[in-house]
N, CA, C and O atoms as a GROMACS GRO file, in nm:
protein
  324
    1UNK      N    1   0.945   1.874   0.104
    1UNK     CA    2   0.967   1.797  -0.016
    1UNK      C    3   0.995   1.653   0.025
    1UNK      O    4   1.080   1.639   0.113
    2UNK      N    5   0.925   1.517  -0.037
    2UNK     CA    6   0.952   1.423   0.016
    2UNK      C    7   1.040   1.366  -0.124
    2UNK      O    8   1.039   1.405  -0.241
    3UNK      N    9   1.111   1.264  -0.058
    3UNK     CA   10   1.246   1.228  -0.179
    3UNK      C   11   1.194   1.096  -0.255
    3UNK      O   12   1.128   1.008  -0.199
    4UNK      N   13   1.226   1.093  -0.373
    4UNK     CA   14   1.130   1.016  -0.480
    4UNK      C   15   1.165   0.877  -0.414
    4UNK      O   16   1.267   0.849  -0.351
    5UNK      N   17   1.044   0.786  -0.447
    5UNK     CA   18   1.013   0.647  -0.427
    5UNK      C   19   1.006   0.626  -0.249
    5UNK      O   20   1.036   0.513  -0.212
    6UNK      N   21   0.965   0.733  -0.133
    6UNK     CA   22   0.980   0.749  -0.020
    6UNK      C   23   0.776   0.673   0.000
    6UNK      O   24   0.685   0.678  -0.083
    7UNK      N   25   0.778   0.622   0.119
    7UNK     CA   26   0.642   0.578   0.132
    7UNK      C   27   0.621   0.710   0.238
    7UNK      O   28   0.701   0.776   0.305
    8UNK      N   29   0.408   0.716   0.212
    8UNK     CA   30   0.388   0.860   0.280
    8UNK      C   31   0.257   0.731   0.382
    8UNK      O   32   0.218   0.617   0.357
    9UNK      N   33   0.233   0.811   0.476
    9UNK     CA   34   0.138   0.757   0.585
    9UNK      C   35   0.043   0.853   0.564
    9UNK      O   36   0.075   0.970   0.587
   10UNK      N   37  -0.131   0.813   0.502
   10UNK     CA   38  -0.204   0.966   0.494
   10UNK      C   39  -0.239   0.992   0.672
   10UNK      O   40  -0.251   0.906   0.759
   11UNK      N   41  -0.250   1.136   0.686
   11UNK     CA   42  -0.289   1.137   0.842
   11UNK      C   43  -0.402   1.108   0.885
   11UNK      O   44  -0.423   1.097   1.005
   12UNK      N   45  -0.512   1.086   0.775
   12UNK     CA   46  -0.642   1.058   0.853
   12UNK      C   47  -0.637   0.905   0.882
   12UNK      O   48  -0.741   0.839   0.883
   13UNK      N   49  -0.522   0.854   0.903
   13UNK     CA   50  -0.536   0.753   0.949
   13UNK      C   51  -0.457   0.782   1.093
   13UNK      O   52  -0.450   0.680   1.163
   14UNK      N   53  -0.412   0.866   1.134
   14UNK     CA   54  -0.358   0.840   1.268
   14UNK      C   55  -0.516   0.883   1.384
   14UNK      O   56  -0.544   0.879   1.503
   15UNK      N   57  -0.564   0.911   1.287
   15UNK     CA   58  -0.724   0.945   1.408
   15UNK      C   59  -0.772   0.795   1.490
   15UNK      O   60  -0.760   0.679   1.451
   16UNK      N   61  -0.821   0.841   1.598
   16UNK     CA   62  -0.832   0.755   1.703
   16UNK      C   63  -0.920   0.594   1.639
   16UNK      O   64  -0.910   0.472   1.650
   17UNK      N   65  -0.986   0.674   1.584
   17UNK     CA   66  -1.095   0.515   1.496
   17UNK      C   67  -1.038   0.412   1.445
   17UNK      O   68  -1.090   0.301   1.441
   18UNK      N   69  -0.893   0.449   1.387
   18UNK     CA   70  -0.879   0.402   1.258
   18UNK      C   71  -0.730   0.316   1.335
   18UNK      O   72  -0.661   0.340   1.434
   19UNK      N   73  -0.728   0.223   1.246
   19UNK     CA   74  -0.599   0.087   1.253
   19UNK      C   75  -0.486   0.135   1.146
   19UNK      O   76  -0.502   0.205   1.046
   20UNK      N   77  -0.390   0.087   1.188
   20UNK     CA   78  -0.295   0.052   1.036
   20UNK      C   79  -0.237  -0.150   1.050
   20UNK      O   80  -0.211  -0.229   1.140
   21UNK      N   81  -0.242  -0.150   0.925
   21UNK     CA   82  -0.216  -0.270   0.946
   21UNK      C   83  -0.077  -0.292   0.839
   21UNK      O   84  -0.045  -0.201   0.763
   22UNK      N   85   0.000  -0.423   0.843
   22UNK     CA   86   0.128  -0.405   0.706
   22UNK      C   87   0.103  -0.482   0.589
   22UNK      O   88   0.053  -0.594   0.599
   23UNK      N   89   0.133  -0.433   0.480
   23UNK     CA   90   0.171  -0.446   0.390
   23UNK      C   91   0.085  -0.592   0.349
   23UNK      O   92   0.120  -0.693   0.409
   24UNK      N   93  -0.011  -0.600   0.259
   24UNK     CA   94   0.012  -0.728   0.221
   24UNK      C   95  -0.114  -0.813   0.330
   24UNK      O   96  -0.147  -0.924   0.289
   25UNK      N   97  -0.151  -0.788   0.399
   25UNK     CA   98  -0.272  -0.823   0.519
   25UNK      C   99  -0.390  -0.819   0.447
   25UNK      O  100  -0.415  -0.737   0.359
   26UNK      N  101  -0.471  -0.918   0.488
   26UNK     CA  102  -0.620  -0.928   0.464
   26UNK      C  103  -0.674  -0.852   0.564
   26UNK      O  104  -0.641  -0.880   0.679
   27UNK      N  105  -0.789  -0.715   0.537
   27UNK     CA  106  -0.811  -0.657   0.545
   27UNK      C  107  -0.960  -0.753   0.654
   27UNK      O  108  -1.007  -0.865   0.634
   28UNK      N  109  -0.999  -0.635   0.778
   28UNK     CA  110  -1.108  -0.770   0.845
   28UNK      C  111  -1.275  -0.662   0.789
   28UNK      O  112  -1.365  -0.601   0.848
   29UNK      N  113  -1.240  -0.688   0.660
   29UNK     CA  114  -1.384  -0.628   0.555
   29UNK      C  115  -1.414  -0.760   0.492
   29UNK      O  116  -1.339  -0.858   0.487
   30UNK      N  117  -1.575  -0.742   0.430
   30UNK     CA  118  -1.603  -0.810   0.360
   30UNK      C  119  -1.565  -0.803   0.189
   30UNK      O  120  -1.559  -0.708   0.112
   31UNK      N  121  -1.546  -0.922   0.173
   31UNK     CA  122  -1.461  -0.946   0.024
   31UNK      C  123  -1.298  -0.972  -0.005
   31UNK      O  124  -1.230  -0.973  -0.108
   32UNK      N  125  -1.275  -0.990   0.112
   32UNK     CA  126  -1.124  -1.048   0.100
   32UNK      C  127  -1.032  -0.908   0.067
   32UNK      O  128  -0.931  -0.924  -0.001
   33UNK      N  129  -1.060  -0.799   0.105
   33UNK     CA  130  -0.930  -0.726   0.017
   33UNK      C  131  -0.860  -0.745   0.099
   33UNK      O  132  -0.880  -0.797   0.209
   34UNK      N  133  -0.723  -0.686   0.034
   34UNK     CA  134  -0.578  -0.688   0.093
   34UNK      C  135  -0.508  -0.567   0.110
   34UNK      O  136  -0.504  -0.502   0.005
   35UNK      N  137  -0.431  -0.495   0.240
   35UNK     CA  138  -0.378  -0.401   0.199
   35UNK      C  139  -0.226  -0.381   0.086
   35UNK      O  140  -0.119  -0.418   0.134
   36UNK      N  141  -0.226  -0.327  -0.044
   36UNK     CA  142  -0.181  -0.362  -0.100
   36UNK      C  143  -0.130  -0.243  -0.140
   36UNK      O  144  -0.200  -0.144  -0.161
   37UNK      N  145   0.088  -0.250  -0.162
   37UNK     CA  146   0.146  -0.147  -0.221
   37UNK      C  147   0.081  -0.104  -0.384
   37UNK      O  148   0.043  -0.179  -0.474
   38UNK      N  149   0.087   0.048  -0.379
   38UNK     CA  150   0.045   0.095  -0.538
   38UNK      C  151   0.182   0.122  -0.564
   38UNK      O  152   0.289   0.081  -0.519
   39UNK      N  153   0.138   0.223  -0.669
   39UNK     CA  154   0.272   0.280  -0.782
   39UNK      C  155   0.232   0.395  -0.770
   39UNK      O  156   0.112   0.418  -0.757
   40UNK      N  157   0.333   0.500  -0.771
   40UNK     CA  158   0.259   0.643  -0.798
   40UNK      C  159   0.196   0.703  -0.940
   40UNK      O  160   0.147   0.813  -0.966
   41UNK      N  161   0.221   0.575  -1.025
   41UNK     CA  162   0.150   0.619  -1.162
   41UNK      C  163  -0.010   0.551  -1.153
   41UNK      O  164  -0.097   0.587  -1.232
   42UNK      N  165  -0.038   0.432  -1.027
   42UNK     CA  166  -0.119   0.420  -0.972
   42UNK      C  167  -0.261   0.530  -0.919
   42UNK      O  168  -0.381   0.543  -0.941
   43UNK      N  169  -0.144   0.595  -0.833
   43UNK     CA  170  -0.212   0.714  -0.798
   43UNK      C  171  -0.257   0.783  -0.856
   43UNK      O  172  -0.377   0.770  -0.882
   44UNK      N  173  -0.189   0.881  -0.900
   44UNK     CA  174  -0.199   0.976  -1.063
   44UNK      C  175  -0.306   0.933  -1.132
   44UNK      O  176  -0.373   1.020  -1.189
   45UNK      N  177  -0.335   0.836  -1.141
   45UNK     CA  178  -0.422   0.807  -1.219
   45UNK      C  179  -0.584   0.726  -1.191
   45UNK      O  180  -0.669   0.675  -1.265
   46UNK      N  181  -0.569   0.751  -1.033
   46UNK     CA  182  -0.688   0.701  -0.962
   46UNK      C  183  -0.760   0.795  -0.958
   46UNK      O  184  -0.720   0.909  -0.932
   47UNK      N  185  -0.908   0.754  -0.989
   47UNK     CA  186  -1.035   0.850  -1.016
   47UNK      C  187  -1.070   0.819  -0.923
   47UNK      O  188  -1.011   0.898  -0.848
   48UNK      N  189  -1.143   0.740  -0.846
   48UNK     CA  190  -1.225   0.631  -0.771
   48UNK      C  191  -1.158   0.546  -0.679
   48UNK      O  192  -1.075   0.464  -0.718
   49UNK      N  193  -1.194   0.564  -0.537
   49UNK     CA  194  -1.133   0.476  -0.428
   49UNK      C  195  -1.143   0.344  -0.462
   49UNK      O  196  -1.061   0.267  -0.413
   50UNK      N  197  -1.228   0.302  -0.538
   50UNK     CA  198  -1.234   0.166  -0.553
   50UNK      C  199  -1.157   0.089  -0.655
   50UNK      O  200  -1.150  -0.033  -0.672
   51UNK      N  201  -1.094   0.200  -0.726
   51UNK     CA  202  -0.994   0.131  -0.842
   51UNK      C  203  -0.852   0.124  -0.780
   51UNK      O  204  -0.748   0.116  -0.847
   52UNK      N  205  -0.859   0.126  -0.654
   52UNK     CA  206  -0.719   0.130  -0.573
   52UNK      C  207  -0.717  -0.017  -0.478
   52UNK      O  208  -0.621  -0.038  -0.404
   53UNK      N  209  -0.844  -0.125  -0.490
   53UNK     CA  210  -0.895  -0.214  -0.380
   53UNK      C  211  -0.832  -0.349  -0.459
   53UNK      O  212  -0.813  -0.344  -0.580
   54UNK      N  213  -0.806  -0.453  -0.393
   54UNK     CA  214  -0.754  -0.579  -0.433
   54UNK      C  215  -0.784  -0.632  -0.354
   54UNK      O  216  -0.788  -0.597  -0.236
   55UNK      N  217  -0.824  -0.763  -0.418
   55UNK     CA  218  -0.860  -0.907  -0.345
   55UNK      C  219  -0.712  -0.982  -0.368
   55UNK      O  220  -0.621  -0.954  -0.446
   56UNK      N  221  -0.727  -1.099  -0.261
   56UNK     CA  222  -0.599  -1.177  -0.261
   56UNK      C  223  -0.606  -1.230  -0.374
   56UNK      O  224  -0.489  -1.246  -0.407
   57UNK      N  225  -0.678  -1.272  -0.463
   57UNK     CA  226  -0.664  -1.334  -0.612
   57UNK      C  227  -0.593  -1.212  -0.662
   57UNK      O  228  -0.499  -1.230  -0.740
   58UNK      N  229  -0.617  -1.119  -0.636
   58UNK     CA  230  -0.564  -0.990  -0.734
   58UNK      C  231  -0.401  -0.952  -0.712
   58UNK      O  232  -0.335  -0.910  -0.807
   59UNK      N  233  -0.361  -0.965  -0.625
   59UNK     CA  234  -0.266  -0.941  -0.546
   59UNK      C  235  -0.156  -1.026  -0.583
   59UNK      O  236  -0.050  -0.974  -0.617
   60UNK      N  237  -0.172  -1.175  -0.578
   60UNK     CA  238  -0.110  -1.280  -0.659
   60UNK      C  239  -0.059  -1.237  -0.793
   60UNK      O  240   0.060  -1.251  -0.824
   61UNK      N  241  -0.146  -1.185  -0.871
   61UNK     CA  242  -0.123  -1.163  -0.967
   61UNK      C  243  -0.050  -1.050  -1.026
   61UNK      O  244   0.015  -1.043  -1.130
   62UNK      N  245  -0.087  -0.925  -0.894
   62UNK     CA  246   0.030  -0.780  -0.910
   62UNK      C  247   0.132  -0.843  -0.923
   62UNK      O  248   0.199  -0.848  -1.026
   63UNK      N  249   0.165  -0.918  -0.776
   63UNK     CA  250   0.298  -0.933  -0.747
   63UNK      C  251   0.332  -1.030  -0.877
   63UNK      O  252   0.448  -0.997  -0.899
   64UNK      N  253   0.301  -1.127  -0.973
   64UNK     CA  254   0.355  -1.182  -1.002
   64UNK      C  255   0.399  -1.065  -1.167
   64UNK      O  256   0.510  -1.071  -1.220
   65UNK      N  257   0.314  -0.994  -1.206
   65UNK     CA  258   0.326  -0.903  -1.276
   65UNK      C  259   0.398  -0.791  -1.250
   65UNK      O  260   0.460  -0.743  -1.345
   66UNK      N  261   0.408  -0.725  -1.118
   66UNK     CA  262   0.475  -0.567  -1.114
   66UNK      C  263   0.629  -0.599  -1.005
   66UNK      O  264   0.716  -0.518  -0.972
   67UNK      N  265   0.610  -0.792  -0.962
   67UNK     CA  266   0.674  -0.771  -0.826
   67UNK      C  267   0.645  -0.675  -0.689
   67UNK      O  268   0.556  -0.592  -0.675
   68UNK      N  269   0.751  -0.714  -0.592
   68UNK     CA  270   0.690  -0.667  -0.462
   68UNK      C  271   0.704  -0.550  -0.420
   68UNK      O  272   0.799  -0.531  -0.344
   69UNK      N  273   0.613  -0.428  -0.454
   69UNK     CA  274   0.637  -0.288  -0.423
   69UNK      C  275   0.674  -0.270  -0.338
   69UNK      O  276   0.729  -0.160  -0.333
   70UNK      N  277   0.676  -0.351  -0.210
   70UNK     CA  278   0.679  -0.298  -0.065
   70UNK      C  279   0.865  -0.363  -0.027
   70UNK      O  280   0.921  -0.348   0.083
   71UNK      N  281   0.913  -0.415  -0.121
   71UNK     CA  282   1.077  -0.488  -0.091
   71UNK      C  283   1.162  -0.347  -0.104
   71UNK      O  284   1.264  -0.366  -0.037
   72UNK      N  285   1.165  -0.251  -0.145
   72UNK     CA  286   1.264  -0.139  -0.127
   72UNK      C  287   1.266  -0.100  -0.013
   72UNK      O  288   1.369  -0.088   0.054
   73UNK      N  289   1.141  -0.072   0.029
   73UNK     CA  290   1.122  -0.031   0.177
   73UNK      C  291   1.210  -0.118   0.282
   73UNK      O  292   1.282  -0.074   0.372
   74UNK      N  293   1.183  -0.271   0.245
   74UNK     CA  294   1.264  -0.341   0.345
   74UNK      C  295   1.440  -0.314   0.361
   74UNK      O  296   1.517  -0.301   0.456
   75UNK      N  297   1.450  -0.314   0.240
   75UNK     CA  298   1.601  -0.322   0.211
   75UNK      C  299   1.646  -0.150   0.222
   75UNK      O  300   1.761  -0.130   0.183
   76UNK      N  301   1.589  -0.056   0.259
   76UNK     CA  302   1.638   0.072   0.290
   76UNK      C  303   1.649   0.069   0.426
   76UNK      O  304   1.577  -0.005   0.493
   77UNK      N  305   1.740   0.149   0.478
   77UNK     CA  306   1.738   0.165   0.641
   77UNK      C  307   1.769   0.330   0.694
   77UNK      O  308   1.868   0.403   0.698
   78UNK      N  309   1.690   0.336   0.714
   78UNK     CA  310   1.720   0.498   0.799
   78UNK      C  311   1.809   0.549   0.900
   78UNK      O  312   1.812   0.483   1.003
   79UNK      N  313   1.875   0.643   0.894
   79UNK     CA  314   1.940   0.620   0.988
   79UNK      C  315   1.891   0.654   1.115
   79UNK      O  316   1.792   0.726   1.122
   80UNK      N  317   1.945   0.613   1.214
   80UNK     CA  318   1.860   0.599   1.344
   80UNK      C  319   1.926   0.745   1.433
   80UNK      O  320   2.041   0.781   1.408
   81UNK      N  321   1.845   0.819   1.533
   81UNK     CA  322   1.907   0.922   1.553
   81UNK      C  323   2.034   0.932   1.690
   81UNK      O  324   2.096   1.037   1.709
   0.00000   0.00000   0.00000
């Protein structure tokens, strides 16, 4: 069970091919996207990989509309073992 508002890492990204990059980065694709925090009502409601994609014009405008999804994360701290 993961605990509400927790960020998840999908695993097909830990495969050897693939990068992670943080939060908020221009992506090195064509069209400017950005990797960009969703919402889980985001999710829920994504049909289509492509209704999940943002350009930095777009992004400007989340944040200035939903604020910065990715600031809880900062301000939580885990405890260390």
């Amino acid at each position: 069970m993961r605990a509400v508002g927790t960020d998840i890492c999908r695993s097909l990204q830990a495969a050897p091919a693939k990068t992670t990059i943080s939060p908020y980065s221009l992506r090195g694709r064509e069209g400017q996207t950005v990797a960009t925090p969703v919402t889980w009502d985001e999710i829920h409601g994504c049909r289509r990989p492509e209704q999940l994609v943002f350009t930095a014009d777009e992004v400007l405008d989340r944040i200035s509309e939903l604020g910065d999804l990715f600031l809880p994360a900062l301000q939580t701290r885990a405890p260390l073992p």
